[in-house]
Backbone and ligand atoms as CSV (ligand in chain L), in Angstrom:
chain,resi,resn,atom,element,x,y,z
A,1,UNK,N,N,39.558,30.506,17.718
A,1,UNK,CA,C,38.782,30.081,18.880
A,1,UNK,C,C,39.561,29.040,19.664
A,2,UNK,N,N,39.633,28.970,20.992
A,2,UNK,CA,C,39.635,28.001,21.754
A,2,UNK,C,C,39.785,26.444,21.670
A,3,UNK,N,N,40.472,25.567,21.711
A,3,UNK,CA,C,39.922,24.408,21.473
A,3,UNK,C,C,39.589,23.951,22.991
A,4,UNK,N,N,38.051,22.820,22.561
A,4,UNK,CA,C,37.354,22.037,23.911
A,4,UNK,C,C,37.751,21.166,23.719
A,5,UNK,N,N,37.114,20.211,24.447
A,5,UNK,CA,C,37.009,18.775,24.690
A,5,UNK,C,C,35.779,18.414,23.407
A,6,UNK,N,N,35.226,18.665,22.405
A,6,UNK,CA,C,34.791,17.842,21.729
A,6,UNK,C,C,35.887,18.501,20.344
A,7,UNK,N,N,36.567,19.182,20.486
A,7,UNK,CA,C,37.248,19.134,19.602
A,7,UNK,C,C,38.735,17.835,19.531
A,8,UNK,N,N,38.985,17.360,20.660
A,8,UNK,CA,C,39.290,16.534,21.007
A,8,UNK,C,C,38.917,15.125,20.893
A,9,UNK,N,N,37.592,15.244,21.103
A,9,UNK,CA,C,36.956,14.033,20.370
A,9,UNK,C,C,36.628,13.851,18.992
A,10,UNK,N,N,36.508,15.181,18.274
A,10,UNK,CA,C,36.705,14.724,16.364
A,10,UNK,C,C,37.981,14.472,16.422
A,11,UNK,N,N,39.222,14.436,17.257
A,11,UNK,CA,C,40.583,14.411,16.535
A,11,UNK,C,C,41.103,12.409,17.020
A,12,UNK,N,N,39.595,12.244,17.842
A,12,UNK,CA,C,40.046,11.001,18.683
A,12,UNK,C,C,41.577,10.892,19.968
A,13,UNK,N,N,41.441,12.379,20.576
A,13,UNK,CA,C,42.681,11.932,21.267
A,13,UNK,C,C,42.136,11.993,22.825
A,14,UNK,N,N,40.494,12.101,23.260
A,14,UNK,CA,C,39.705,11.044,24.110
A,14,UNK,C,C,38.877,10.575,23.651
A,15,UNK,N,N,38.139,9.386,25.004
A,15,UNK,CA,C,37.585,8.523,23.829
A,15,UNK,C,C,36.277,9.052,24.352
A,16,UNK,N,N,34.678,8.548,23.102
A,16,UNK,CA,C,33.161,8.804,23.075
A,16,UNK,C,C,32.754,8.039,22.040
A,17,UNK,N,N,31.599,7.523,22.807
A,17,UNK,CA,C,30.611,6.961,22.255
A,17,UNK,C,C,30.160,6.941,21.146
A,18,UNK,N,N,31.247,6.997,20.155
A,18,UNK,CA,C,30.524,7.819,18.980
A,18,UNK,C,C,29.457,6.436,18.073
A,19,UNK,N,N,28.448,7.043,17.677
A,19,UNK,CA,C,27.091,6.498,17.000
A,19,UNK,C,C,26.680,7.153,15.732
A,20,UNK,N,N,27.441,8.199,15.447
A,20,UNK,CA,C,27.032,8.473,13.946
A,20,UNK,C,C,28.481,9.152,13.844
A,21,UNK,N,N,28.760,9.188,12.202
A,21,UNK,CA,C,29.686,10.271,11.514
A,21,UNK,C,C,29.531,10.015,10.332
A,22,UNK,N,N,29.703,11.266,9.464
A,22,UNK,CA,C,29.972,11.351,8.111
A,22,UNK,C,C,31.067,12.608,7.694
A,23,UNK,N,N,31.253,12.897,6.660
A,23,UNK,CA,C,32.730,13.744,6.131
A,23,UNK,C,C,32.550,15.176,7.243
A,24,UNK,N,N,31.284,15.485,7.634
A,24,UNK,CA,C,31.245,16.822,8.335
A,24,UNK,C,C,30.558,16.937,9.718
A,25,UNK,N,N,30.183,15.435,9.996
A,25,UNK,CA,C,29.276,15.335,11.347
A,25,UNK,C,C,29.665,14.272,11.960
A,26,UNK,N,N,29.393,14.947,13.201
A,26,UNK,CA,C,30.238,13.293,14.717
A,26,UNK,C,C,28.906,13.352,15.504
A,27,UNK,N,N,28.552,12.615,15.472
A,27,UNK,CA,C,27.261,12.353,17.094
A,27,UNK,C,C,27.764,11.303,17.923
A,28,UNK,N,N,27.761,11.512,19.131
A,28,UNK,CA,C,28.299,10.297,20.252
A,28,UNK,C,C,27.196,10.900,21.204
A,29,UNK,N,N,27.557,9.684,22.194
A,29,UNK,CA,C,26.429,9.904,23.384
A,29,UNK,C,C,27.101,10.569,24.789
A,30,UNK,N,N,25.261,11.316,25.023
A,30,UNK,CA,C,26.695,12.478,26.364
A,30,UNK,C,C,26.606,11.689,27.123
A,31,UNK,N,N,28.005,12.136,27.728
A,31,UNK,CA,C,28.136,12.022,29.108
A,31,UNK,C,C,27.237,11.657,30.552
A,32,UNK,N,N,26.585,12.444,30.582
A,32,UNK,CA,C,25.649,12.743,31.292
A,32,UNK,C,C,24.362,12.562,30.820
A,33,UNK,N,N,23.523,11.621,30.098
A,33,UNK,CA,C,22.181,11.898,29.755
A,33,UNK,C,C,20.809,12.146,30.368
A,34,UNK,N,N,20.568,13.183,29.583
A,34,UNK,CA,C,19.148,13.588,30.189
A,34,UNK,C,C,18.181,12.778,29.914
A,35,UNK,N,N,17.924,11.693,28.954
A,35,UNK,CA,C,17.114,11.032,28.549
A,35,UNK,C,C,17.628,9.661,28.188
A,36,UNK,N,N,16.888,8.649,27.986
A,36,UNK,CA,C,17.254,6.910,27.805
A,36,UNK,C,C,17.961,7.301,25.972
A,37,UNK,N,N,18.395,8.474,25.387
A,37,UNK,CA,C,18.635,8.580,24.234
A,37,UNK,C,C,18.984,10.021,24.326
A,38,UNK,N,N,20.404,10.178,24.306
A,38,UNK,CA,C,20.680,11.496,24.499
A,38,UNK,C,C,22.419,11.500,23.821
A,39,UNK,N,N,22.138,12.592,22.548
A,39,UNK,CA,C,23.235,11.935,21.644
A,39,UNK,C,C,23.647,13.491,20.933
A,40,UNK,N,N,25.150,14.000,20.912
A,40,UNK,CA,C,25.524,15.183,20.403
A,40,UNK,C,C,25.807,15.368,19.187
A,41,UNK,N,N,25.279,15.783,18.382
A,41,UNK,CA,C,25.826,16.241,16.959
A,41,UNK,C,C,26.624,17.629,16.986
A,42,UNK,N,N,27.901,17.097,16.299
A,42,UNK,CA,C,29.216,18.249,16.567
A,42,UNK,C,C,29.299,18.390,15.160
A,43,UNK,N,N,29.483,19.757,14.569
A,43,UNK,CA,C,30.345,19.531,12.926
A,43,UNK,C,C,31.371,19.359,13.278
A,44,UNK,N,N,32.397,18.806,12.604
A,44,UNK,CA,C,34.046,18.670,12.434
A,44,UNK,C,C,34.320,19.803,12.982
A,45,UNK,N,N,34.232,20.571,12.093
A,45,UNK,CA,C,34.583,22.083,11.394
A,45,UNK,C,C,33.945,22.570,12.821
A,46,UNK,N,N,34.714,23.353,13.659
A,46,UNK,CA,C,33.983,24.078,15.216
A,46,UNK,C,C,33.726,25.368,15.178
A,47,UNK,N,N,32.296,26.090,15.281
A,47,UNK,CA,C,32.007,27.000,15.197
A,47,UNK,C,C,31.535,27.110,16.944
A,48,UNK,N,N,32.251,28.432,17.959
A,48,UNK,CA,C,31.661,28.263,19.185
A,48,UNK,C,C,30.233,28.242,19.453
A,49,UNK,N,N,29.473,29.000,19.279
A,49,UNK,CA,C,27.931,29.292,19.487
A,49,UNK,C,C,27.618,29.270,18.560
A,50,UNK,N,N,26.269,29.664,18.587
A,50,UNK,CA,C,24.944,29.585,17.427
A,50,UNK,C,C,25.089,30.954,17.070
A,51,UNK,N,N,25.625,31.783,17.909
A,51,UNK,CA,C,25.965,33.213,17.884
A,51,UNK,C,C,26.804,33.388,16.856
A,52,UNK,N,N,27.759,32.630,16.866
A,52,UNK,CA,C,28.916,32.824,15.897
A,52,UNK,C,C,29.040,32.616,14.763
A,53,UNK,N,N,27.889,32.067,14.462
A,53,UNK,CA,C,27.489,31.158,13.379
A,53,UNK,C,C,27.353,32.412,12.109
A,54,UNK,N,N,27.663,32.359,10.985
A,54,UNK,CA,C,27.260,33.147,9.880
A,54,UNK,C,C,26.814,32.430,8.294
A,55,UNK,N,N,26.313,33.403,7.385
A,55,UNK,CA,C,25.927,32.976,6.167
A,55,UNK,C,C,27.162,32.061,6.247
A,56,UNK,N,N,28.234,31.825,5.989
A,56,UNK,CA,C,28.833,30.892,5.422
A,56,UNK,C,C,28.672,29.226,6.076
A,57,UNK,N,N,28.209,29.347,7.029
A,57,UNK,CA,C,28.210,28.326,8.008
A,57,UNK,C,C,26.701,27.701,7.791
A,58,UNK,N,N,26.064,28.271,6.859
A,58,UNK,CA,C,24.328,28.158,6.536
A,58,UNK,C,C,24.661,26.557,6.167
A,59,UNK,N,N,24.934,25.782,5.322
A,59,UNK,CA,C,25.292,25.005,4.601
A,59,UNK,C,C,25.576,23.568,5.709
A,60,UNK,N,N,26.672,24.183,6.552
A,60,UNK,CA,C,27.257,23.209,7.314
A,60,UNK,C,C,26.216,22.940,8.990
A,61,UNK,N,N,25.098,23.937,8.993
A,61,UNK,CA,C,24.424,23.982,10.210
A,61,UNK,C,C,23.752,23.222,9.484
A,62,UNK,N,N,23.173,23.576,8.156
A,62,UNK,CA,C,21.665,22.438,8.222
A,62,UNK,C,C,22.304,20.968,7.656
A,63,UNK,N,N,23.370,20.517,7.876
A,63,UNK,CA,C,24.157,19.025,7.734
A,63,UNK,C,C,23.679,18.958,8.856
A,64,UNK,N,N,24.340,19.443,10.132
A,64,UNK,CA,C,23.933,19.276,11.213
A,64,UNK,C,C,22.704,19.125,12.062
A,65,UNK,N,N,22.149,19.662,11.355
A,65,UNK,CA,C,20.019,19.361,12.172
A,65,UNK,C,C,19.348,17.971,10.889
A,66,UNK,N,N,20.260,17.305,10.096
A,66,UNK,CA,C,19.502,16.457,9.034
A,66,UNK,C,C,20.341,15.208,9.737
A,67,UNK,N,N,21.732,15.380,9.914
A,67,UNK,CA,C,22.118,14.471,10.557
A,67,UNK,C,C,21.641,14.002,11.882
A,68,UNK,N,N,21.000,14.982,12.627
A,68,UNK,CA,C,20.561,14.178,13.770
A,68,UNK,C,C,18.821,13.352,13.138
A,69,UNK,N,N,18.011,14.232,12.611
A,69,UNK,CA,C,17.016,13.769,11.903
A,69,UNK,C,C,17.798,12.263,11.326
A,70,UNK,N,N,18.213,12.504,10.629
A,70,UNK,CA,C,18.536,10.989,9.833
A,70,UNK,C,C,18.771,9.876,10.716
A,71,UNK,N,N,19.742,9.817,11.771
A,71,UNK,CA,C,19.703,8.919,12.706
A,71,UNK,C,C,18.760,9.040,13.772
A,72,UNK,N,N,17.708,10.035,14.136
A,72,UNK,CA,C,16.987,9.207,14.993
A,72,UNK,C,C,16.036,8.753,14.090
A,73,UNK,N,N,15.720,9.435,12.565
A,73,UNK,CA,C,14.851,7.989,11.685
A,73,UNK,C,C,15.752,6.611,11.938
A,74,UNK,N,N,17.244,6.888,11.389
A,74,UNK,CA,C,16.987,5.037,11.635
A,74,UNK,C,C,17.314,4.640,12.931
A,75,UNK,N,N,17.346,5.228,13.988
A,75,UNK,CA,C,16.894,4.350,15.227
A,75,UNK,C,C,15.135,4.320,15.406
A,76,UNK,N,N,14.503,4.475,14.234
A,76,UNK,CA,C,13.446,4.500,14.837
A,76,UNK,C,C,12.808,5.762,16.116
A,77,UNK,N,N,13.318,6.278,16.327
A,77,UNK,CA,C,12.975,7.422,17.084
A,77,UNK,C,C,12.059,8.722,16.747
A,78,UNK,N,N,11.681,8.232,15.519
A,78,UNK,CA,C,11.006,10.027,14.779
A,78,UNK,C,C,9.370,9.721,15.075
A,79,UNK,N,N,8.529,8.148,15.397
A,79,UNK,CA,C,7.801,8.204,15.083
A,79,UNK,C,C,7.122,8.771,16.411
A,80,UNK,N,N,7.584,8.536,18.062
A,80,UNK,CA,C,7.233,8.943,19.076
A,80,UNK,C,C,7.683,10.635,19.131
A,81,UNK,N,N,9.128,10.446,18.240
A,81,UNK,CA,C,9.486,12.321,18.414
A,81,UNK,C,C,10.890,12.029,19.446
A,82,UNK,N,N,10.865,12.925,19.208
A,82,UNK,CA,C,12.355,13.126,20.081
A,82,UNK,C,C,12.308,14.893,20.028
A,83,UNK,N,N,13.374,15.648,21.000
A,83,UNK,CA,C,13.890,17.008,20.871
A,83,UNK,C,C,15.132,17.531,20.581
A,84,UNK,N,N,15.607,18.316,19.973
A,84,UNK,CA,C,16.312,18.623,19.609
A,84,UNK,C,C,16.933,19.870,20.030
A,85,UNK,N,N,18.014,20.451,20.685
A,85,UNK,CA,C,18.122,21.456,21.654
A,85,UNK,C,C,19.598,22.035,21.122
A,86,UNK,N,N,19.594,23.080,21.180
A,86,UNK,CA,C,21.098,24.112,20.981
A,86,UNK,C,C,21.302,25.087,22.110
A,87,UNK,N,N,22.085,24.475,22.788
A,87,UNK,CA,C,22.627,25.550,23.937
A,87,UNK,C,C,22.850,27.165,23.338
A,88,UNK,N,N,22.875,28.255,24.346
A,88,UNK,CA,C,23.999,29.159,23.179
A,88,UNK,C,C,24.105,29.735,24.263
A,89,UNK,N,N,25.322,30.120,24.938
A,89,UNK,CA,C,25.957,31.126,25.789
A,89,UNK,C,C,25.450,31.037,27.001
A,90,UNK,N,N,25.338,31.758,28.193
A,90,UNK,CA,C,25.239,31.736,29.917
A,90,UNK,C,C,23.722,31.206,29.709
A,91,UNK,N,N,22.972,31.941,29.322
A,91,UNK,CA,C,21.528,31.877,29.935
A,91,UNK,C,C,20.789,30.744,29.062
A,92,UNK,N,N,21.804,30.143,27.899
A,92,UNK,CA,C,20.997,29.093,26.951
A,92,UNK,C,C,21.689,27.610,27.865
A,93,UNK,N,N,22.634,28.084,28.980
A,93,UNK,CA,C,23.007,26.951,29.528
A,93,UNK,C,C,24.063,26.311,28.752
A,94,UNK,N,N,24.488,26.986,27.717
A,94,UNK,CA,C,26.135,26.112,27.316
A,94,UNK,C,C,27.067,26.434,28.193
A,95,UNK,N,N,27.457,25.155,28.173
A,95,UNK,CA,C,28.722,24.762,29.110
A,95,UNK,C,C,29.824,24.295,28.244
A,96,UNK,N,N,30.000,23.563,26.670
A,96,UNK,CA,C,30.894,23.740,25.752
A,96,UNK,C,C,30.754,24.176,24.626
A,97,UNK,N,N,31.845,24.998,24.237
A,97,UNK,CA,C,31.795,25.706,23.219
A,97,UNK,C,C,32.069,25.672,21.807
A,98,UNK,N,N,31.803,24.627,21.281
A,98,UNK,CA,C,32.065,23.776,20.187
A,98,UNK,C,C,30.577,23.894,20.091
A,99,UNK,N,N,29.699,24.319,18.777
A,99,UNK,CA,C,28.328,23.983,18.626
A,99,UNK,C,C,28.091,22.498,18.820
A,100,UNK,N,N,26.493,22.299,19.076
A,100,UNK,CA,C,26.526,20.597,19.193
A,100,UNK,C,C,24.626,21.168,19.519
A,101,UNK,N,N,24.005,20.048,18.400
A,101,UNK,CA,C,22.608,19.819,18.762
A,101,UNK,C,C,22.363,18.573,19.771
A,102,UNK,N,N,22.035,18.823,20.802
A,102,UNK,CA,C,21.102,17.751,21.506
A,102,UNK,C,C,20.004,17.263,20.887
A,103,UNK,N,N,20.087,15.855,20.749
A,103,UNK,CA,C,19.087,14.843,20.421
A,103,UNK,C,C,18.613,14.029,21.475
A,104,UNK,N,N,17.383,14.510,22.012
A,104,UNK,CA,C,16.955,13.570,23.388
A,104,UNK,C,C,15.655,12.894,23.107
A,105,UNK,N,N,15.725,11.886,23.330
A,105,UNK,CA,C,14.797,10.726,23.081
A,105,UNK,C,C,14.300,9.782,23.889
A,106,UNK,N,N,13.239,8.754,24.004
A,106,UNK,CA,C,12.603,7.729,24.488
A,106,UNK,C,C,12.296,8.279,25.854
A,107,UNK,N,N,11.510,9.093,26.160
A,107,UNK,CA,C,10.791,9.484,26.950
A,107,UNK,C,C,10.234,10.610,26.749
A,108,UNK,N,N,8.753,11.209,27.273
A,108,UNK,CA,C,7.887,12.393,26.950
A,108,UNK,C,C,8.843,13.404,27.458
A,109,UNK,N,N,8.739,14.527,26.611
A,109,UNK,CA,C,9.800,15.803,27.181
A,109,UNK,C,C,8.506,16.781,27.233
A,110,UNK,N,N,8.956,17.501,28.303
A,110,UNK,CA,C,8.108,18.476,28.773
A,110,UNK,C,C,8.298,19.818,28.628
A,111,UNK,N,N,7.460,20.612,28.373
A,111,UNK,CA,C,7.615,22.336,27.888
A,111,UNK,C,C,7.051,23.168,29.291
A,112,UNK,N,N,7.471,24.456,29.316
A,112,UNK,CA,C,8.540,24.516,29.253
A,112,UNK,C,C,9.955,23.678,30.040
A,113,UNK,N,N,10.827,24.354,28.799
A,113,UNK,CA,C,11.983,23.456,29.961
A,113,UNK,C,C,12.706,24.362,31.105
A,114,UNK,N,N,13.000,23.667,31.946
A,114,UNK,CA,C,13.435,24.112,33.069
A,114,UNK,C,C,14.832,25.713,33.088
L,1,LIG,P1,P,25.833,22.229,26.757
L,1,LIG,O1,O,25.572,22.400,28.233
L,1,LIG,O2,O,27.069,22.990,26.318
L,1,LIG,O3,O,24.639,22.489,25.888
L,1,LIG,O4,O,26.105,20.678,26.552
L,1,LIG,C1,C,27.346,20.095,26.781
L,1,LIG,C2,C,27.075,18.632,26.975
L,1,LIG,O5,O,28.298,17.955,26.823
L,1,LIG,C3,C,26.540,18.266,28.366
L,1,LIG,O6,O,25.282,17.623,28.227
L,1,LIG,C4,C,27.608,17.357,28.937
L,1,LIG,O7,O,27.060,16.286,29.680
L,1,LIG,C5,C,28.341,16.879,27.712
L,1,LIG,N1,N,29.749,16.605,27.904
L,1,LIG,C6,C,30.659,17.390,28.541
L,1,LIG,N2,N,31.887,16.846,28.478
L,1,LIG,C7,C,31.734,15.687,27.765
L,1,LIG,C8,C,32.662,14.678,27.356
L,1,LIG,O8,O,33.868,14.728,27.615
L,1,LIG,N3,N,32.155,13.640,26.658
L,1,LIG,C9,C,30.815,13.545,26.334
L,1,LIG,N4,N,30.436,12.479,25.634
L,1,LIG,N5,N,29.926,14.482,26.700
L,1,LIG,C10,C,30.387,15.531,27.417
């Protein structure tokens, strides 16, 4: 696959916000936020889409949806809620191709989304 720009940022050769990591997960804050709390969880390990994703990758996706859980518990964020969002391809609105859960927080989010 391709390398992006957040593969670039697990290797640190630009710089991000980063606010969480452990041996298999990076969260930093986007760029652009949609919300007063808007923070990407990337695995290391780059799988492009959710599409691409297979049994073997079972393991390393749900690191990825506990790690964002875990830090918005300790920011305090779980008790109002927060959302949690996965782009996947043209019509899911990904624009990079490195998986990455959106964690958006401290404000009411509204259904549907746009
Ligand atoms: P997608 O549209 O693929 O679901 O989300 C990609 C997200 O990455 C967007 O919200 C965008 O603002 C963010 N983004 C794109 N380039 C960068 C970057 O270089 N640094 C950071 N921190 N976020 C980025």
């Amino acid at each position: 696959m391709s390398d992006t720009i957040f593969a670039k940022i697990v290797r640190r050769e630009i710089p991000a916000d980063i606010v969480y990591e452990d041996d298999d997960v990076l969260g930093f804050r986007d760029l652009n936020p949609q919300a007063p709390v808007h923070v990407l969880f990337i695995p290391k390990r780059a799988i492009a889409t959710l599409d691409d994703a297979t049994p073997a990758d079972a393991e390393l996706l749900g690191k990825l949806l506990l790690a964002a859980a875990a830090y918005a518990r300790a920011q305090g964020l779980a008790e109002n809620g927060y959302r949690t969002v996965i782009n996947t391809n043209t019509h899911g609105g990904q624009t990079v191709f490195h998986i990455h859960v959106h964690l958006l927080a401290g404000r009411q989010m509204t259904w549907p989304p746009g």
